[in-house]
N, CA, C and O atoms as CSV, one atom per row, in Angstrom:
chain,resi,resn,atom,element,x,y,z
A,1,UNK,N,N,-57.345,-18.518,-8.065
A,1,UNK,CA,C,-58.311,-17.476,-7.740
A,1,UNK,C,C,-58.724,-17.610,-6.269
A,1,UNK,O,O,-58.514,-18.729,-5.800
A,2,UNK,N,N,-59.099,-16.986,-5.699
A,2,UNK,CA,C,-58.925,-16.926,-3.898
A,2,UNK,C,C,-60.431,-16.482,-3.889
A,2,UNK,O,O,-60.900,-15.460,-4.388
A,3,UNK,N,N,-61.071,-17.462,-3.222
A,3,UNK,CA,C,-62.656,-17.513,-3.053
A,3,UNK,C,C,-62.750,-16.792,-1.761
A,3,UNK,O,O,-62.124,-16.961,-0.714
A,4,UNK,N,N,-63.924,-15.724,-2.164
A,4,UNK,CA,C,-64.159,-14.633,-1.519
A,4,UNK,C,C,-65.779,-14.850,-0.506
A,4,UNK,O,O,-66.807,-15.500,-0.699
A,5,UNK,N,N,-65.433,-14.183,0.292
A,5,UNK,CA,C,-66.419,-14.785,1.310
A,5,UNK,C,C,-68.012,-14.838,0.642
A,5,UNK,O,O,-68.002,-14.124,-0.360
A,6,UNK,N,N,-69.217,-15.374,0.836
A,6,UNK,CA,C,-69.969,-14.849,0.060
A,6,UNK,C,C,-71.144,-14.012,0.663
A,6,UNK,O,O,-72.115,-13.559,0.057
A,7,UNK,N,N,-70.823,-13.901,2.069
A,7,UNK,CA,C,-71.752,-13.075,2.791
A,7,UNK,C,C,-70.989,-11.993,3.358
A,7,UNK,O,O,-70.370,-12.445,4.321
A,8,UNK,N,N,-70.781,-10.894,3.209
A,8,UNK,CA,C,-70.087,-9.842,3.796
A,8,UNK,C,C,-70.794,-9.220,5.314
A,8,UNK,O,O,-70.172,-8.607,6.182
A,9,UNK,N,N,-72.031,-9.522,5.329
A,9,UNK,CA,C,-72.552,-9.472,6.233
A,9,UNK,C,C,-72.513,-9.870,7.814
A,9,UNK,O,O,-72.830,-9.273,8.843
A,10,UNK,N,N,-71.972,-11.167,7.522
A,10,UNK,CA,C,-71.718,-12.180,8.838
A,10,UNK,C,C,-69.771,-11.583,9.259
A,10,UNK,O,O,-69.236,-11.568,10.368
A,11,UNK,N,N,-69.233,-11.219,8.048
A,11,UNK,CA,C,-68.121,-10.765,8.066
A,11,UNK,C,C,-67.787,-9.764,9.402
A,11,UNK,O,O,-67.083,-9.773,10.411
A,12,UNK,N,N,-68.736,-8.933,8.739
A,12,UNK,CA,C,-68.877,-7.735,9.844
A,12,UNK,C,C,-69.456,-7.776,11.215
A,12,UNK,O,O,-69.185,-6.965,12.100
A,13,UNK,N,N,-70.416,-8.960,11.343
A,13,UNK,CA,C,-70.832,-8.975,12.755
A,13,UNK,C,C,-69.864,-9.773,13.395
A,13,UNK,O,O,-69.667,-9.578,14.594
A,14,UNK,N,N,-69.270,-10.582,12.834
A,14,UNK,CA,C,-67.655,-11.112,13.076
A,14,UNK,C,C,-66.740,-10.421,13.755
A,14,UNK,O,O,-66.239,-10.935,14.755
A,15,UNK,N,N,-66.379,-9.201,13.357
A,15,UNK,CA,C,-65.498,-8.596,13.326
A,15,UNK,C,C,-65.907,-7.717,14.262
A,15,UNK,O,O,-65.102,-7.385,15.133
A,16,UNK,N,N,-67.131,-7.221,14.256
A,16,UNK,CA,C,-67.806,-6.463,15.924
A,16,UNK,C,C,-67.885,-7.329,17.177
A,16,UNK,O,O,-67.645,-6.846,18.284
A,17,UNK,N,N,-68.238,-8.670,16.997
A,17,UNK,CA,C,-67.705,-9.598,17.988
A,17,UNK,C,C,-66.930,-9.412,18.620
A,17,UNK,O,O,-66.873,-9.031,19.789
A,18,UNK,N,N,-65.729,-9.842,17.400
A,18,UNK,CA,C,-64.559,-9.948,18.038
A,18,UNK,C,C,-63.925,-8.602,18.949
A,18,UNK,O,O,-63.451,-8.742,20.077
A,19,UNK,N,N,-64.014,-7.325,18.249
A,19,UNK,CA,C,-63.786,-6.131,18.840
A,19,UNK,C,C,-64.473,-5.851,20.197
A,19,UNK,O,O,-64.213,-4.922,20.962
A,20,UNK,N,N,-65.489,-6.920,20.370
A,20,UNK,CA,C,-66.368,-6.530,21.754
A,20,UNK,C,C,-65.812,-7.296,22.397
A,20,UNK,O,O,-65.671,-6.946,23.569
A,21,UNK,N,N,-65.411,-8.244,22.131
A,21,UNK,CA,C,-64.964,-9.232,23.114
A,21,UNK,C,C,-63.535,-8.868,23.847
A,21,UNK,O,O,-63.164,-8.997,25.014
A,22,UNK,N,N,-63.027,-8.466,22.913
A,22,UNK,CA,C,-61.644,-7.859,23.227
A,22,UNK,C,C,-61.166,-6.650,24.307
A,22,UNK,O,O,-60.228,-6.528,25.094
A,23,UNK,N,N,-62.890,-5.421,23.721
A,23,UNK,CA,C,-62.717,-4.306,24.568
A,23,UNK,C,C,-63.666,-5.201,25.926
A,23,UNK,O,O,-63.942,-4.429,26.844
A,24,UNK,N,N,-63.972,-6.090,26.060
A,24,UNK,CA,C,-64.704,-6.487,27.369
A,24,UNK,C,C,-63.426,-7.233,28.119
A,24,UNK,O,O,-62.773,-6.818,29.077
A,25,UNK,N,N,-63.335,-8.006,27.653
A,25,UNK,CA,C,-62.367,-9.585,27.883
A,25,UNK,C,C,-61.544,-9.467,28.171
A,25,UNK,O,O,-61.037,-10.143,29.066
A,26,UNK,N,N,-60.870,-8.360,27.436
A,26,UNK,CA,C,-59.506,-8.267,27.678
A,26,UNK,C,C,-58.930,-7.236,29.525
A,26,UNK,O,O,-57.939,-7.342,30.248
A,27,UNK,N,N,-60.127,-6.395,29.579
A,27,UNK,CA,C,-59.334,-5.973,30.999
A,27,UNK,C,C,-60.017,-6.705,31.703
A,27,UNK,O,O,-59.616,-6.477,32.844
A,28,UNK,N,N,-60.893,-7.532,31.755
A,28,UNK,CA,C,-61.319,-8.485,32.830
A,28,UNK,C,C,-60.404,-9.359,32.841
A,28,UNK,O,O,-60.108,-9.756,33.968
A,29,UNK,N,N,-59.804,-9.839,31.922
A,29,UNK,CA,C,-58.409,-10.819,32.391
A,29,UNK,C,C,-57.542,-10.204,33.158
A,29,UNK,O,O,-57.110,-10.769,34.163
A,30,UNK,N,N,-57.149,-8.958,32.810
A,30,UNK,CA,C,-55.954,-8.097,33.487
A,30,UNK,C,C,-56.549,-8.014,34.825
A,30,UNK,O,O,-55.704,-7.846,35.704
A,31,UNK,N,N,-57.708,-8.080,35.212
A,31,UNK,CA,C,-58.234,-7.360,36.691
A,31,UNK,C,C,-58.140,-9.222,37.136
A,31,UNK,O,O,-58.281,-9.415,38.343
A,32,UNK,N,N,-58.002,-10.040,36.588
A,32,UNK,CA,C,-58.184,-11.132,37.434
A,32,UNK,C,C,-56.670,-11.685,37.840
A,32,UNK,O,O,-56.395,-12.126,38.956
A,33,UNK,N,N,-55.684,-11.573,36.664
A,33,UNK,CA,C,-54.133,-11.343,36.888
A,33,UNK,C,C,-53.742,-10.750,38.193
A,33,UNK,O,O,-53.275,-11.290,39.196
A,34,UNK,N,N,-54.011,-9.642,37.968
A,34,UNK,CA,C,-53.926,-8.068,38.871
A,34,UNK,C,C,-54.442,-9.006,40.151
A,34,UNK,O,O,-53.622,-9.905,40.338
A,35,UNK,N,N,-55.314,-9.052,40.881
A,35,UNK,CA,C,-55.817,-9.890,42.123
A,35,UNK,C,C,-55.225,-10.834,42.405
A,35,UNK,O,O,-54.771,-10.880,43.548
A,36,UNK,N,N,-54.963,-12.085,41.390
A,36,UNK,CA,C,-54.407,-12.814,41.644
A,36,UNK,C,C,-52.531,-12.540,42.159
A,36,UNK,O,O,-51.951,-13.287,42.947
A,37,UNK,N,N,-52.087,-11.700,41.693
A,37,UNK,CA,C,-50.962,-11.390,42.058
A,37,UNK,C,C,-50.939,-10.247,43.545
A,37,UNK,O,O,-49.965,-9.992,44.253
A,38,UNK,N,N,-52.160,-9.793,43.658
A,38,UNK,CA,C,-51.947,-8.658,44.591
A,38,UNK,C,C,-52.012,-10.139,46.105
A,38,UNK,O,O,-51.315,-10.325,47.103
A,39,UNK,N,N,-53.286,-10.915,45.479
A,39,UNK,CA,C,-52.974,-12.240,46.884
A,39,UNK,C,C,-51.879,-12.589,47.137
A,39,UNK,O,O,-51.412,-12.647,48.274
A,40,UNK,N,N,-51.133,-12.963,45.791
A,40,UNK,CA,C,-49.837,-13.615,46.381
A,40,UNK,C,C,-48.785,-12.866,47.469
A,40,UNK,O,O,-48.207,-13.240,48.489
A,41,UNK,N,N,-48.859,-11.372,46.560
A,41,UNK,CA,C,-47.849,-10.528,47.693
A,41,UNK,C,C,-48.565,-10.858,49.296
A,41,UNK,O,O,-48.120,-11.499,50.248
A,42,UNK,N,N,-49.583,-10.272,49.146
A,42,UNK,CA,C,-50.447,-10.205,50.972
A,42,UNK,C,C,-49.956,-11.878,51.593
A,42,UNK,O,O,-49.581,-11.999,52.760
A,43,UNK,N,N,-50.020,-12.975,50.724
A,43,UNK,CA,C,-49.767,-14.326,51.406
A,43,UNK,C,C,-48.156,-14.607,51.572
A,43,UNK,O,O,-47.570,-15.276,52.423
A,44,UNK,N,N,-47.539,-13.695,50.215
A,44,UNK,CA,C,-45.666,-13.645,51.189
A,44,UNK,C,C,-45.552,-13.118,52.385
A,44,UNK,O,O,-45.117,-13.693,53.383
A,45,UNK,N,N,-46.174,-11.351,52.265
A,45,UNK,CA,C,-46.283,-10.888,53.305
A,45,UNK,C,C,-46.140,-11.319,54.790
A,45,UNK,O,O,-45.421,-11.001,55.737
A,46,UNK,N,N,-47.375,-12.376,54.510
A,46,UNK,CA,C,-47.906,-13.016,55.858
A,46,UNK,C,C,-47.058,-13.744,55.994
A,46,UNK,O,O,-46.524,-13.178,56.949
A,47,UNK,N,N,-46.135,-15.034,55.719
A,47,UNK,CA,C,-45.425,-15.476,55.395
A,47,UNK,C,C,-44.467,-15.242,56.456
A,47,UNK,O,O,-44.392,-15.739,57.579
A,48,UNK,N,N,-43.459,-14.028,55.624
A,48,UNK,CA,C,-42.626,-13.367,56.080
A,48,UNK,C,C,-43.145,-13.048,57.587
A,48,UNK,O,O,-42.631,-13.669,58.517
A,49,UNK,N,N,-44.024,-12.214,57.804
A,49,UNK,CA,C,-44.564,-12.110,59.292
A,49,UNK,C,C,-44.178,-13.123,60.061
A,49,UNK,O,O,-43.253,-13.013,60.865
A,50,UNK,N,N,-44.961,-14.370,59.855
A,50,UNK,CA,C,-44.381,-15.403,60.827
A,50,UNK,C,C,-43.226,-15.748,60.556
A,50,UNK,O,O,-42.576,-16.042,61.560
A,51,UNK,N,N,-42.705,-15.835,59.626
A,51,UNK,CA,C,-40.978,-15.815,60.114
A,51,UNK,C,C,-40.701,-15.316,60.859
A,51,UNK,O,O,-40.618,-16.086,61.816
A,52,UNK,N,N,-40.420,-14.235,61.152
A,52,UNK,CA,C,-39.821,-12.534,61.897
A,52,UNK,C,C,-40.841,-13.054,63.131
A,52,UNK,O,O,-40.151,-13.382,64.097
A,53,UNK,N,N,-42.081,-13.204,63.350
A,53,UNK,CA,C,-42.595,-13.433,65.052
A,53,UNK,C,C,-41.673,-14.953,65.587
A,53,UNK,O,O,-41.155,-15.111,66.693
A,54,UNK,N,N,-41.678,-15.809,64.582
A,54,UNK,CA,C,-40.825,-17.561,65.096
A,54,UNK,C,C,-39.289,-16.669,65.026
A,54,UNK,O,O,-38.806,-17.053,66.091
A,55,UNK,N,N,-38.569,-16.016,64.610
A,55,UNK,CA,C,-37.067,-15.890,64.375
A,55,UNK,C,C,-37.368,-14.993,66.077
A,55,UNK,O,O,-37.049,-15.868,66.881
A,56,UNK,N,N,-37.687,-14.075,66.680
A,56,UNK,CA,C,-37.748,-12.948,67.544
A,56,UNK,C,C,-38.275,-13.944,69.084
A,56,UNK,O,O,-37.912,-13.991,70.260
A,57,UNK,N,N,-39.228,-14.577,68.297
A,57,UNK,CA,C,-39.516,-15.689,69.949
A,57,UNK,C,C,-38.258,-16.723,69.724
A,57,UNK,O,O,-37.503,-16.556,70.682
A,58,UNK,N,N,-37.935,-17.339,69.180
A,58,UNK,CA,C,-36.680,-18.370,69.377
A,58,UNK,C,C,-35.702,-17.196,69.960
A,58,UNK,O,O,-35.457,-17.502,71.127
A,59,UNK,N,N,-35.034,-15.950,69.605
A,59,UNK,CA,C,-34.077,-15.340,70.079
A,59,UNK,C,C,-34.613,-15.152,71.935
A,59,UNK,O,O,-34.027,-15.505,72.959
A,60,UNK,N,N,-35.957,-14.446,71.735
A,60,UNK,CA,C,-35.893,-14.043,73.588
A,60,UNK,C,C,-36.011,-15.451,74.085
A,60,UNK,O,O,-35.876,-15.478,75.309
A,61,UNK,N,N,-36.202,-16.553,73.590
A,61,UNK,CA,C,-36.556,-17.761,74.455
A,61,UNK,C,C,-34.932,-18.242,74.868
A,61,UNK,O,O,-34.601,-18.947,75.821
A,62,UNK,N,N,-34.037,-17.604,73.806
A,62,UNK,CA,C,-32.658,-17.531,74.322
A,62,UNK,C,C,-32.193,-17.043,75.344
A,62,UNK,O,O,-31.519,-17.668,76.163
A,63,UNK,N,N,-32.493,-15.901,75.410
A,63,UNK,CA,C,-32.308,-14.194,76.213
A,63,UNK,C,C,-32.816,-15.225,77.785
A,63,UNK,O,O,-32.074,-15.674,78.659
A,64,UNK,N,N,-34.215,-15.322,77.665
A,64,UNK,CA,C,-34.469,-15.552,78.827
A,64,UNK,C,C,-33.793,-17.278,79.151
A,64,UNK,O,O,-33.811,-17.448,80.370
A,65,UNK,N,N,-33.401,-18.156,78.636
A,65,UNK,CA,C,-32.144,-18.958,80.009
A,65,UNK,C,C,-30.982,-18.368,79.875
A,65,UNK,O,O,-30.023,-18.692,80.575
A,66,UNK,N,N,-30.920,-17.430,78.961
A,66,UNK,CA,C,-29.556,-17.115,79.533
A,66,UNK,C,C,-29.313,-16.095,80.583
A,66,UNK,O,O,-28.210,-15.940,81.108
A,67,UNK,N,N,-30.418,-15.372,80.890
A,67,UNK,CA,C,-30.822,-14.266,82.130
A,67,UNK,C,C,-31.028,-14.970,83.410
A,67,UNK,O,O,-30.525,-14.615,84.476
A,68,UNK,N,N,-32.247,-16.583,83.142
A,68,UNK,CA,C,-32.517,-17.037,84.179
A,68,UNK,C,C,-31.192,-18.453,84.795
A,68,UNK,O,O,-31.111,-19.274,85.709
A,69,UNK,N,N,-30.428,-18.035,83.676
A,69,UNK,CA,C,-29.134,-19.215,83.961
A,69,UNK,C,C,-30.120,-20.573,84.291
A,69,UNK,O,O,-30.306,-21.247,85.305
A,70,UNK,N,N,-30.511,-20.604,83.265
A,70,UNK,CA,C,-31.312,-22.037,83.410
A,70,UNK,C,C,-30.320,-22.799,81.801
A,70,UNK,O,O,-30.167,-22.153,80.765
A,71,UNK,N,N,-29.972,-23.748,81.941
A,71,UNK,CA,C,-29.351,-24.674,80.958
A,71,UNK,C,C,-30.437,-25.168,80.221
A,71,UNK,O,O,-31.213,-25.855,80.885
A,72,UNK,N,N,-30.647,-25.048,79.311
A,72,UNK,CA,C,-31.423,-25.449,78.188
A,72,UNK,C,C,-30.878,-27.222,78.126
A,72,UNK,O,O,-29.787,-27.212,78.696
A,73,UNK,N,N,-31.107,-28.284,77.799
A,73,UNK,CA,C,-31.010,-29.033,77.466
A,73,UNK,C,C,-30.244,-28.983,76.313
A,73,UNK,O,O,-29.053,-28.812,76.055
A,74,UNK,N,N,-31.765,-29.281,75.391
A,74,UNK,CA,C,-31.140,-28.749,74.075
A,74,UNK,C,C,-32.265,-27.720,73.184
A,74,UNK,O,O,-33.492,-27.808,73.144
A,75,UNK,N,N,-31.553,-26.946,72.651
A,75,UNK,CA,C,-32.277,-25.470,71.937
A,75,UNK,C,C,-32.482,-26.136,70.742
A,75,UNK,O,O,-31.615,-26.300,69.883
A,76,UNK,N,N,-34.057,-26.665,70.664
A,76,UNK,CA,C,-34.302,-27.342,68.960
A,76,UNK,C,C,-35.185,-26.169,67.937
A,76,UNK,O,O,-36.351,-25.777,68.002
A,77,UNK,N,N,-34.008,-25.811,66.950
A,77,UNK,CA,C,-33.974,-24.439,66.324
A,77,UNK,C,C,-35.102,-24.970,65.689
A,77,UNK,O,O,-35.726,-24.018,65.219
A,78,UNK,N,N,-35.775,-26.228,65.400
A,78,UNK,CA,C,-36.735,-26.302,64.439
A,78,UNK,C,C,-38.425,-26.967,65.047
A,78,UNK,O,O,-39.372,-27.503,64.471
A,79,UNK,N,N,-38.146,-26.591,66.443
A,79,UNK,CA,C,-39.363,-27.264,67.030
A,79,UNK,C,C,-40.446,-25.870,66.964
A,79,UNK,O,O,-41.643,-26.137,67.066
A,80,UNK,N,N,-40.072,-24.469,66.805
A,80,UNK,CA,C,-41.310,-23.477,66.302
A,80,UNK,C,C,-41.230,-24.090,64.875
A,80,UNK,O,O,-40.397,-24.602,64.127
A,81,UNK,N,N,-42.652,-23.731,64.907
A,81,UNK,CA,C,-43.947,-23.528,63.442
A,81,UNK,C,C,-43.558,-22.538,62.946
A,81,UNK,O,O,-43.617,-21.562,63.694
A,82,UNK,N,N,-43.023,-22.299,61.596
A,82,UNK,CA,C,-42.917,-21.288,60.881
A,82,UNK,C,C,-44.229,-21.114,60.212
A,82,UNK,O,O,-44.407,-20.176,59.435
């Protein structure tokens, strides 16, 4: 025999709980997801930026000894800060 709750009462404020919590809770998680992922793009973004400004200054820092026929020593591809 399957014992049946004996307050139907608490049942139901249970069950409005839970439904509140859900219609609250649940898009406040999504909006904190949502942000958290919209940062990450903006911080590749940026990222990427300084790549492309370090890749464009290493090239003209080329351009210019090879314009000013100045001999580079040596060209250390990894002495810019990415």
């Amino acid at each position: 025999m399957v014992k049946q709750d004996s307050d139907p009462t608490s049942t139901f404020l249970l069950r409005i709980s839970v439904s509140f919590s859900w219609r609250i809770g649940f898009p406040i998680a999504h909006r904190k997801i949502f942000n958290r992922e919209a940062n990450n793009a903006v911080k590749q973004a940026n990222i990427m930026k300084k790549f492309k400004n370090a890749f464009f200054l290493r090239i003209k820092h080329i351009i210019y000894h090879i314009c000013h026929g100045i001999q580079p020593k040596y060209i250390d591809f990894n002495s810019y800060s990415w």
